[in-house]
Structure formats: structure tokens, C-alpha cells
MMTF fields as JSON, N, C-alpha, C and O atoms, coordinates in Angstrom:
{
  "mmtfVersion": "1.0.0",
  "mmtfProducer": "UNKNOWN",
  "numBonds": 483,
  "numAtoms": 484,
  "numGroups": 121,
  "numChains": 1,
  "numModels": 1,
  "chainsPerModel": [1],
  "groupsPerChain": [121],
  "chainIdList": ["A"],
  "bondAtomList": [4, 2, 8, 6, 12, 10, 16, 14, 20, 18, 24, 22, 28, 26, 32, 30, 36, 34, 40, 38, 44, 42, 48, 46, 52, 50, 56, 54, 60, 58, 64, 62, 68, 66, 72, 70, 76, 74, 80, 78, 84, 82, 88, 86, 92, 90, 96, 94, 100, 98, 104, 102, 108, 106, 112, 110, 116, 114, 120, 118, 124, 122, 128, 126, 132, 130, 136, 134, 140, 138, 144, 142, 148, 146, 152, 150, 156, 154, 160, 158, 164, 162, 168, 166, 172, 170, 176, 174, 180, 178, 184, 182, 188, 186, 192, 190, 196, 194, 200, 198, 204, 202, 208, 206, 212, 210, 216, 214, 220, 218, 224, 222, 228, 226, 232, 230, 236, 234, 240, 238, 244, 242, 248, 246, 252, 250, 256, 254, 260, 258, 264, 262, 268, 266, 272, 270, 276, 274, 280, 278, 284, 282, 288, 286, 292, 290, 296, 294, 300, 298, 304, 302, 308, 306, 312, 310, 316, 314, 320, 318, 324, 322, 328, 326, 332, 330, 336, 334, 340, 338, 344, 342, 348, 346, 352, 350, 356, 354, 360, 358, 364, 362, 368, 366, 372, 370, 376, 374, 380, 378, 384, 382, 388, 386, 392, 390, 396, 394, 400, 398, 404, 402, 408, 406, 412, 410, 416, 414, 420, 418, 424, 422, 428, 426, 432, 430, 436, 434, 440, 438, 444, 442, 448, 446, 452, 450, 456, 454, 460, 458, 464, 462, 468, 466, 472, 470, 476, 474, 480, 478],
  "bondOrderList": [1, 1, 1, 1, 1, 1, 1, 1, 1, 1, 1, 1, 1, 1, 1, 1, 1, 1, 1, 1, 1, 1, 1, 1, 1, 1, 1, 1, 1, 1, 1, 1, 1, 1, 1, 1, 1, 1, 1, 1, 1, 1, 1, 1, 1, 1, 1, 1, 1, 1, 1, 1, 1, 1, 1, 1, 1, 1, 1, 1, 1, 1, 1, 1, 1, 1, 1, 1, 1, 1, 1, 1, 1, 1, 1, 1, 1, 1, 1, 1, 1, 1, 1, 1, 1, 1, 1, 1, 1, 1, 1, 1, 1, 1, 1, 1, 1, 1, 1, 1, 1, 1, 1, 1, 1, 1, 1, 1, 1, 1, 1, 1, 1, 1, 1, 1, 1, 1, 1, 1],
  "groupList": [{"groupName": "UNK", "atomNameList": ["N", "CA", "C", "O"], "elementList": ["N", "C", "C", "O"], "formalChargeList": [0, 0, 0, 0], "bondAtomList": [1, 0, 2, 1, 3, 2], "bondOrderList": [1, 1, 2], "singleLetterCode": "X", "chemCompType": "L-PEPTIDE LINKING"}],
  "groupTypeList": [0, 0, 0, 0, 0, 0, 0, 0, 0, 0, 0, 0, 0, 0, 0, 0, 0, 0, 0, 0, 0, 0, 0, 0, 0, 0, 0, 0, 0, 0, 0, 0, 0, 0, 0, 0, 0, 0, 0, 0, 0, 0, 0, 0, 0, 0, 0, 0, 0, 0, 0, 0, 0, 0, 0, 0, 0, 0, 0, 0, 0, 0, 0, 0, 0, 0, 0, 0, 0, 0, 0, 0, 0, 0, 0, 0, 0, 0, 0, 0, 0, 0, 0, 0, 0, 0, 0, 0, 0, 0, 0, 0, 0, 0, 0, 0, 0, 0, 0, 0, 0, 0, 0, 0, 0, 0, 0, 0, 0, 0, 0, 0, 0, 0, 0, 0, 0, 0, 0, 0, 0],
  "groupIdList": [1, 2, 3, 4, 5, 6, 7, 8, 9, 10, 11, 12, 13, 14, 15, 16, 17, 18, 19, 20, 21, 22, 23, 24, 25, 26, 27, 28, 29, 30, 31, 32, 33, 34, 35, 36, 37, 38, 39, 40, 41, 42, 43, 44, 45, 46, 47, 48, 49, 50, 51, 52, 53, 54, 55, 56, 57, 58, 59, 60, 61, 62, 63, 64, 65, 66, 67, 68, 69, 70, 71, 72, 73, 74, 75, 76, 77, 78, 79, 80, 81, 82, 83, 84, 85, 86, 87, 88, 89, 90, 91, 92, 93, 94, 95, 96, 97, 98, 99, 100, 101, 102, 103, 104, 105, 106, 107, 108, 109, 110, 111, 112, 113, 114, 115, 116, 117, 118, 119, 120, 121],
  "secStructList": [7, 2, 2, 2, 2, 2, 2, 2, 2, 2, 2, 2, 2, 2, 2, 2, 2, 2, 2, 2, 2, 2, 6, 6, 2, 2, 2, 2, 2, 2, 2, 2, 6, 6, 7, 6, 6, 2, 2, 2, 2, 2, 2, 2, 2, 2, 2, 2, 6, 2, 2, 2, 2, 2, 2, 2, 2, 2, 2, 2, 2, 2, 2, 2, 7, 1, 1, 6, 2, 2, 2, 2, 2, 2, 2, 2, 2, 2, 2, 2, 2, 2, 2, 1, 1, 2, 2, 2, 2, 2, 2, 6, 2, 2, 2, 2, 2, 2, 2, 2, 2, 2, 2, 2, 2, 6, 1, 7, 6, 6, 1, 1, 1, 7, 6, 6, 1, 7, 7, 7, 7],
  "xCoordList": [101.579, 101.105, 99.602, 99.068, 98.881, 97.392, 96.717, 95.722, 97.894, 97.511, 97.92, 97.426, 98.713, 99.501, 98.277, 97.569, 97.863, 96.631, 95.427, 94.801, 95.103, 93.962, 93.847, 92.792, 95.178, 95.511, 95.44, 95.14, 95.844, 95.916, 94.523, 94.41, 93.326, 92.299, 91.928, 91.579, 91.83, 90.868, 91.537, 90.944, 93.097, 93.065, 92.632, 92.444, 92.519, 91.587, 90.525, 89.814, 89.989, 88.778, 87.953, 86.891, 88.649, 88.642, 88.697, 87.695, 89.837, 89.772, 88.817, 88.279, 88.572, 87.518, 86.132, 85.399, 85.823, 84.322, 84.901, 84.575, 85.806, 85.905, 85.685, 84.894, 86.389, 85.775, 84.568, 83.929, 84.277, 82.738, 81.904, 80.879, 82.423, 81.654, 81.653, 80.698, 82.567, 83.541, 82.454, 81.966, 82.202, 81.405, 79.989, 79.263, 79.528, 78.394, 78.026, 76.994, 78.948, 78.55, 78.842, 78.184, 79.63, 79.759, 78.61, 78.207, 78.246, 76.3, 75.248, 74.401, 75.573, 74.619, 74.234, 73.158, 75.851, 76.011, 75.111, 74.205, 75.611, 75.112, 73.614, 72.994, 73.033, 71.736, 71.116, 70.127, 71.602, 71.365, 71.464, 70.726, 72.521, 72.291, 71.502, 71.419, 70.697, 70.529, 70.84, 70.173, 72.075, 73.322, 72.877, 72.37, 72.948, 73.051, 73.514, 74.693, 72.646, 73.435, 73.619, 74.115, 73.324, 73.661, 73.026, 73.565, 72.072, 71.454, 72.271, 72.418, 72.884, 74.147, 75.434, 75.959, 75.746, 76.826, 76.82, 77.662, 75.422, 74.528, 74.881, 75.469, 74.179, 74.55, 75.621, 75.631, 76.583, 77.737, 78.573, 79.454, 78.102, 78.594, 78.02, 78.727, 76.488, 76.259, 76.645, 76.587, 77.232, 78.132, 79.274, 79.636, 79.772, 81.218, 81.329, 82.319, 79.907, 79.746, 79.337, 79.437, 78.79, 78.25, 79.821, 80.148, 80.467, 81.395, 82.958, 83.83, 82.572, 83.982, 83.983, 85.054, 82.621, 82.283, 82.194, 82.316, 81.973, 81.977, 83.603, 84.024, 83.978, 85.764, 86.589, 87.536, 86.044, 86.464, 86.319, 87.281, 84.924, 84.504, 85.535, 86.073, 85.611, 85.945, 87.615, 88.132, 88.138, 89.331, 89.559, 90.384, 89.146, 89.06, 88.881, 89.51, 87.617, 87.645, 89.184, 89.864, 89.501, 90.662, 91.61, 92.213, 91.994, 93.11, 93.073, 93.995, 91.946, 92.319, 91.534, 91.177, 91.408, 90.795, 91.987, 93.164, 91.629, 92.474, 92.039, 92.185, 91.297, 91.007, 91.071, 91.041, 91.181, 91.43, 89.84, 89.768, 88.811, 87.54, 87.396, 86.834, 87.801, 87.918, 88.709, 88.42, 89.653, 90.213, 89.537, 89.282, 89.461, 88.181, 87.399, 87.702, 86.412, 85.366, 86.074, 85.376, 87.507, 87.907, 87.92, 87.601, 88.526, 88.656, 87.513, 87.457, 86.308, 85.028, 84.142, 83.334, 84.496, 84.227, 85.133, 84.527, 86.216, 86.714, 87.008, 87.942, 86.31, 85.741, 84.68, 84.748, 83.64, 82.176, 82.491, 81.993, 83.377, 83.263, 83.979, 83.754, 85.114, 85.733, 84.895, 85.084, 83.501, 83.035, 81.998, 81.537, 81.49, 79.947, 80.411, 79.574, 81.477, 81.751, 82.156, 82.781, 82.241, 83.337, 84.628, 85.54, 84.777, 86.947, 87.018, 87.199, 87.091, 87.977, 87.686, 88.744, 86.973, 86.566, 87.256, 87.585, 87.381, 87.87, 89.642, 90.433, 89.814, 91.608, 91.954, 93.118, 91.079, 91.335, 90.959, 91.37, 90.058, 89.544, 90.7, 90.794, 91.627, 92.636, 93.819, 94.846, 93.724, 94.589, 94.225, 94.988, 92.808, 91.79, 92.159, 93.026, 91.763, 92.369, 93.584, 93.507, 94.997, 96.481, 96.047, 96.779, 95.21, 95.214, 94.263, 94.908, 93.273, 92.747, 93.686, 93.745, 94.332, 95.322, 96.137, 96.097, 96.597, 97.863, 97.009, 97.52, 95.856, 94.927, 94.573, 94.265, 94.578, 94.043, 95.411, 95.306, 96.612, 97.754, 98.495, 99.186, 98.22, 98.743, 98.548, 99.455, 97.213, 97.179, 98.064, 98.03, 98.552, 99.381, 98.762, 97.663, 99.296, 98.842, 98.261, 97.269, 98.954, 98.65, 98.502, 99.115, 97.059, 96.623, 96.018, 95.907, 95.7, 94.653, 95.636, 95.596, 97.109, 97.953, 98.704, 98.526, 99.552, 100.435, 101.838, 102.787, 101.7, 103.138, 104.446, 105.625, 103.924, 105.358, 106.103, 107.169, 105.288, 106.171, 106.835, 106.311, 108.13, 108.701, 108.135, 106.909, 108.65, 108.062, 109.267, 110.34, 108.37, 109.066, 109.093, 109.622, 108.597, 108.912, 109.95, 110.204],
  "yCoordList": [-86.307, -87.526, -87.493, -88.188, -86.614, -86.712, -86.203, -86.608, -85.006, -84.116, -85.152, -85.252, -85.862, -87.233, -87.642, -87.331, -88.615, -89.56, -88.853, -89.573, -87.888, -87.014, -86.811, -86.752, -86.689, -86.19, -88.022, -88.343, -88.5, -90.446, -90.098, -89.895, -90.095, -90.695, -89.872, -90.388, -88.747, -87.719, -88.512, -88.879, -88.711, -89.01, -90.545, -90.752, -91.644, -93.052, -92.955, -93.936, -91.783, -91.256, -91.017, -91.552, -90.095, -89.348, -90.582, -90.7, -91.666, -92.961, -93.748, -94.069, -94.102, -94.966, -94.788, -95.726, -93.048, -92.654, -93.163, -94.347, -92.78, -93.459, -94.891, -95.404, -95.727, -97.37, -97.528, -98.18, -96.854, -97.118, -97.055, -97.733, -95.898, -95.59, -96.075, -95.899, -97.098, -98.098, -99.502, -100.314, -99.598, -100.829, -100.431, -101.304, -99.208, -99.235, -99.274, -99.679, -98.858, -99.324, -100.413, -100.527, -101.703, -102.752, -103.716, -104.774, -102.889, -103.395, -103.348, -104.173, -101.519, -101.33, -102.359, -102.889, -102.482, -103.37, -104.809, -105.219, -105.504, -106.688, -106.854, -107.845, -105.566, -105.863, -105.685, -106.394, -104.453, -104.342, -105.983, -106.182, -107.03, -108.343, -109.257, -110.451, -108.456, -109.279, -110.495, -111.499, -110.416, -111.721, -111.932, -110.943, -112.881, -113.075, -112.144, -111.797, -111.775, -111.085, -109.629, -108.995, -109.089, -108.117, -107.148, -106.1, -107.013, -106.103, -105.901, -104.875, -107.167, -107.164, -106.11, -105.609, -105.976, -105.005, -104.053, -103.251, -103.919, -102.228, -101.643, -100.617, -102.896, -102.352, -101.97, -101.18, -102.898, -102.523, -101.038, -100.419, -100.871, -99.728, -98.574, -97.629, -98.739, -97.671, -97.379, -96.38, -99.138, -99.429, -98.153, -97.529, -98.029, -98.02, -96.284, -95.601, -95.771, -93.992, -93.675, -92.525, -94.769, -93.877, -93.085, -92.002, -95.041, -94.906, -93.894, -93.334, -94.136, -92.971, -91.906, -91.33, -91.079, -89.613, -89.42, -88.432, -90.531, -90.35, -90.529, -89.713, -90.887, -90.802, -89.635, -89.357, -88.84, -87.967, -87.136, -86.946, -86.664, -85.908, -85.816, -84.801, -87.279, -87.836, -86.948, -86.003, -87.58, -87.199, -85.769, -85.431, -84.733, -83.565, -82.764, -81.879, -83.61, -83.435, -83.58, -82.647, -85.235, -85.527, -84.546, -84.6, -83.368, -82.731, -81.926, -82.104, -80.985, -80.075, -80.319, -79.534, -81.88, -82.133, -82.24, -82.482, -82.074, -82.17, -83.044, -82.842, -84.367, -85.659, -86.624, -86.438, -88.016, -88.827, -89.472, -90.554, -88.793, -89.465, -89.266, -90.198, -88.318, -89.136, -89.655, -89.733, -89.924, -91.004, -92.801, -93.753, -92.528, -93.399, -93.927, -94.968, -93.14, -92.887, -93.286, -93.632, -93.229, -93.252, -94.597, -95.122, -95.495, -97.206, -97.325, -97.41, -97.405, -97.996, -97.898, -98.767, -96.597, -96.052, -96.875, -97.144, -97.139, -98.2, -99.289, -99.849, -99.977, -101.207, -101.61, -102.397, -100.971, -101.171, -100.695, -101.379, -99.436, -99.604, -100.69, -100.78, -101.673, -102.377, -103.531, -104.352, -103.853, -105.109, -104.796, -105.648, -103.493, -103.009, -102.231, -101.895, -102.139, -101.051, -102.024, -101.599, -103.578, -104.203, -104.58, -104.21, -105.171, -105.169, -104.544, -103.809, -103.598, -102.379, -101.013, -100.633, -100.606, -100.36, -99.972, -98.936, -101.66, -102.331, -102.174, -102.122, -102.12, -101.599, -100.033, -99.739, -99.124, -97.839, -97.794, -96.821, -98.74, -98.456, -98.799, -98.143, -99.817, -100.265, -99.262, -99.415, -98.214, -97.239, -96.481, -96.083, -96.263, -95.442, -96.225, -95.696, -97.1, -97.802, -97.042, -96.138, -97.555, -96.797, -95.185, -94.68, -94.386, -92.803, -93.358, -93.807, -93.485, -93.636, -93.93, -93.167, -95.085, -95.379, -93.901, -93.23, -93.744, -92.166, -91.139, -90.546, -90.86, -89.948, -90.183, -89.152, -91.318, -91.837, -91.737, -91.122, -92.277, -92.582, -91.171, -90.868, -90.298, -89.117, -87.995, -87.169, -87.86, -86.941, -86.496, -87.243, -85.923, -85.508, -85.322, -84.77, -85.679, -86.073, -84.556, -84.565, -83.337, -82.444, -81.181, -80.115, -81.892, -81.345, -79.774, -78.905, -79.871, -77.819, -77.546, -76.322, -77.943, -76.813, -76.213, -76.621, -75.125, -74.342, -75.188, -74.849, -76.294, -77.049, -76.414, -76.52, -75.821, -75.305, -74.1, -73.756, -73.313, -72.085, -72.628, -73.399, -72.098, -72.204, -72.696, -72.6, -73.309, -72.96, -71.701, -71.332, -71.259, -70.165, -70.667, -70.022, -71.683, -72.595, -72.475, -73.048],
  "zCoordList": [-157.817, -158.421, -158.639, -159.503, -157.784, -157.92, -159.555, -160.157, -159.964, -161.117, -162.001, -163.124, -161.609, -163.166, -163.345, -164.303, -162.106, -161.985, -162.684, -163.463, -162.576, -163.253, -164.631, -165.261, -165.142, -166.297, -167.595, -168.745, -166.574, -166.713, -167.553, -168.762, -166.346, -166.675, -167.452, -168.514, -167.422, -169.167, -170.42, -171.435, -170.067, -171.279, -171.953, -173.152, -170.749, -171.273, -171.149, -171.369, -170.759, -170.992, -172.16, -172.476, -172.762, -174.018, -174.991, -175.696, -175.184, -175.599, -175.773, -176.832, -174.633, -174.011, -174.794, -175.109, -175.131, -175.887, -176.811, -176.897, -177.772, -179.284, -179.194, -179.986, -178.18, -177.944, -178.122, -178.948, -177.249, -177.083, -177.947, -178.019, -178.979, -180.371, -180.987, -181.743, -181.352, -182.317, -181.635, -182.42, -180.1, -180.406, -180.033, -179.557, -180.201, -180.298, -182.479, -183.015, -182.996, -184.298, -184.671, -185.705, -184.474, -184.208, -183.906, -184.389, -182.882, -182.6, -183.379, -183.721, -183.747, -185.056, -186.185, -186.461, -186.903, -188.105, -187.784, -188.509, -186.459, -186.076, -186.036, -186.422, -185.432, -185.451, -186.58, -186.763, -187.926, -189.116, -190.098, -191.063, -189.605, -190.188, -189.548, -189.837, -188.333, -187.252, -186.974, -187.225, -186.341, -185.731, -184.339, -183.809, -183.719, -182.329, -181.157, -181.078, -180.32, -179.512, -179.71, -178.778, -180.673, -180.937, -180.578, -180.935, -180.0, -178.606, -177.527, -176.863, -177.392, -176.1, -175.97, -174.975, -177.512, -177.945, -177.856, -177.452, -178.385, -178.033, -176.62, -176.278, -175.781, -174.742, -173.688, -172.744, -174.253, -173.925, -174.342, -173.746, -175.208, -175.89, -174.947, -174.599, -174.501, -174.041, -172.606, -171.889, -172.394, -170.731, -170.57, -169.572, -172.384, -172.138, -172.331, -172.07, -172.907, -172.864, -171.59, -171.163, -170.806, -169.887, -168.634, -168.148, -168.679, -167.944, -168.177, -167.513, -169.518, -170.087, -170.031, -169.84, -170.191, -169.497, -168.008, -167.284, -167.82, -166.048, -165.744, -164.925, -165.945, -166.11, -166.195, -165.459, -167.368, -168.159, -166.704, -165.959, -166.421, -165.347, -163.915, -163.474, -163.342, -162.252, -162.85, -162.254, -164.096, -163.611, -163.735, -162.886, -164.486, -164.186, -162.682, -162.101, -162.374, -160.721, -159.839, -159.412, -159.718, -159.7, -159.514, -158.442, -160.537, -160.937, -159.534, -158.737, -159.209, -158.33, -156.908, -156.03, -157.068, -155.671, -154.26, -154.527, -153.054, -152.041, -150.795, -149.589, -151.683, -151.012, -151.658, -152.875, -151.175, -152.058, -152.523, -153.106, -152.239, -152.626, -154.549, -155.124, -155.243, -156.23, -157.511, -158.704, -156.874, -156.93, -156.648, -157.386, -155.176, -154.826, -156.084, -156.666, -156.424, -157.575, -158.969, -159.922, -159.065, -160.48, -160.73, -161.797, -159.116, -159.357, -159.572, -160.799, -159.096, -158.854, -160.458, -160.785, -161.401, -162.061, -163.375, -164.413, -163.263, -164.229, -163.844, -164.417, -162.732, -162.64, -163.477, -164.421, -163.029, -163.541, -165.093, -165.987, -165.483, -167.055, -168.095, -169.302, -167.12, -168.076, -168.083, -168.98, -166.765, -166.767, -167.586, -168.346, -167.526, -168.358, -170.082, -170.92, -170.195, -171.916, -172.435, -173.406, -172.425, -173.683, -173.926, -173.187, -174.738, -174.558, -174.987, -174.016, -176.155, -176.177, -174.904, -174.403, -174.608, -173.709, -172.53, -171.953, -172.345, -170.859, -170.754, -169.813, -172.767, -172.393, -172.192, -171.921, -172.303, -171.631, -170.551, -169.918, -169.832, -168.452, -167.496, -166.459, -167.774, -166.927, -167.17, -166.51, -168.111, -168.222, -167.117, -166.236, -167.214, -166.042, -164.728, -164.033, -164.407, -163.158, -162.675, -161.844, -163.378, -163.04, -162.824, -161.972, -163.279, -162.735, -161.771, -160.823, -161.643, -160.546, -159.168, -158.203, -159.288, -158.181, -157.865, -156.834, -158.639, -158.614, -157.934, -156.984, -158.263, -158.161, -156.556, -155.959, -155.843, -154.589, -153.663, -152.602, -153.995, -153.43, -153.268, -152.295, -154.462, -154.659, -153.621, -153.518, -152.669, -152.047, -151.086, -150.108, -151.012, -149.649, -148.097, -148.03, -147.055, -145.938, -145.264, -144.536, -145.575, -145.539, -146.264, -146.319, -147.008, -148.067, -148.071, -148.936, -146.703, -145.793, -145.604, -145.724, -145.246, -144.327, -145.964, -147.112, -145.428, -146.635, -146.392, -145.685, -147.123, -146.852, -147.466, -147.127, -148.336, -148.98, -148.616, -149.127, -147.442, -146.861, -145.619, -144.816, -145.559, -144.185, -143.087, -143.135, -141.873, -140.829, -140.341, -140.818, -139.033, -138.363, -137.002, -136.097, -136.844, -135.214, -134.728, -133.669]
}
């Protein structure tokens, strides 16, 4: 389940940058009519690259880690990106959330020992 969870998040990861790109030009346009707020968008956008590469990363990590720390890192990591990247954003981050969970829940209790050979006890 840890490799699901990993695999989860690259891919609302990978998502998540096109969001982000989508409302960082969104911002662009706004500030090009200069509309209200539209510095705000900006920055959200750059909420939502920072956090989606850090995602991307985390869940790669994720794949062949043999602790649950990040996993850990993946909730915390699409927390802060669905409250800091935007709504579109924020709907791949809760994709990110669900691997994150898998990614945390997933480790096996005995992750150092060679669980899968025999014992000879």
C-alpha cells in the first residue's frame, strides 16, 4: 500500500503543477486588466508550484521509503498546498492527501527484518 500511496501522489502531483499553471495565468490576465485581488491569485499559484513539486518529490520518496515519515510529510504537504495553491489546486491536493494516508498506513511493522523468507525456528 505504501508504493500505491506514492504512486497516488506523483500523480496529483504532476496535476496539481498544471493547476497551478492554469491559476497562475488566471492571475496574469487579472492583473493585465488590473481587477481586484489579483496579486492574490498570483500568489496562490505560486502556493500551488511550490507545494505540487514538493509532492511530486515527497511521493517519489514515499515509493521506496521504509518509514512512515514521508508519508507524514505528504499530509502536512497537501494541507498547506490545498489552503496555500487555490481551488483547483486544492482538488489534486486531497487526491494527495488519500496517497499520503496509504503512504503512512502502508508501512509494514517490520519493515528492517526479511519478512518474506521462511522462518527456520
Amino acid at each position: 500500500m505504501q508504493k500505491a500511496g506514492g504512486i497516488i501522489t506523483l500523480i496529483a502531483g504532476v496535476f496539481a503543477v498544471f493547476a497551478a499553471i492554469f491559476t497562475l495565468m488566471v492571475g496574469g490576465v487579472n492583473s493585465a486588466f488590473e481587477t481586484e485581488h489579483a496579486q492574490t491569485v498570483v500568489w496562490l499559484g505560486w502556493g500551488g508550484v511550490l507545494f505540487s513539486f514538493l509532492n511530486i518529490v515527497l511521493g517519489a520518496v514515499a515509493i521506496g521509503a521504509k518509514s512512515k515519515k514521508p508519508g507524514a510529510f505528504i499530509i502536512v504537504s497537501s494541507i498547506l498546498g490545498s489552503a496555500l495553491g487555490g481551488t483547483f489546486v486544492a482538488l489534486f491536493m486531497a487526491l494527495s492527501l488519500a496517497g499520503g494516508i496509504l503512504a503512512t498506513i502502508g508501512v509494514s511493522k517490520s519493515a528492517g527484518s526479511n519478512s518474506g523468507a521462511p522462518s527456520t525456528a
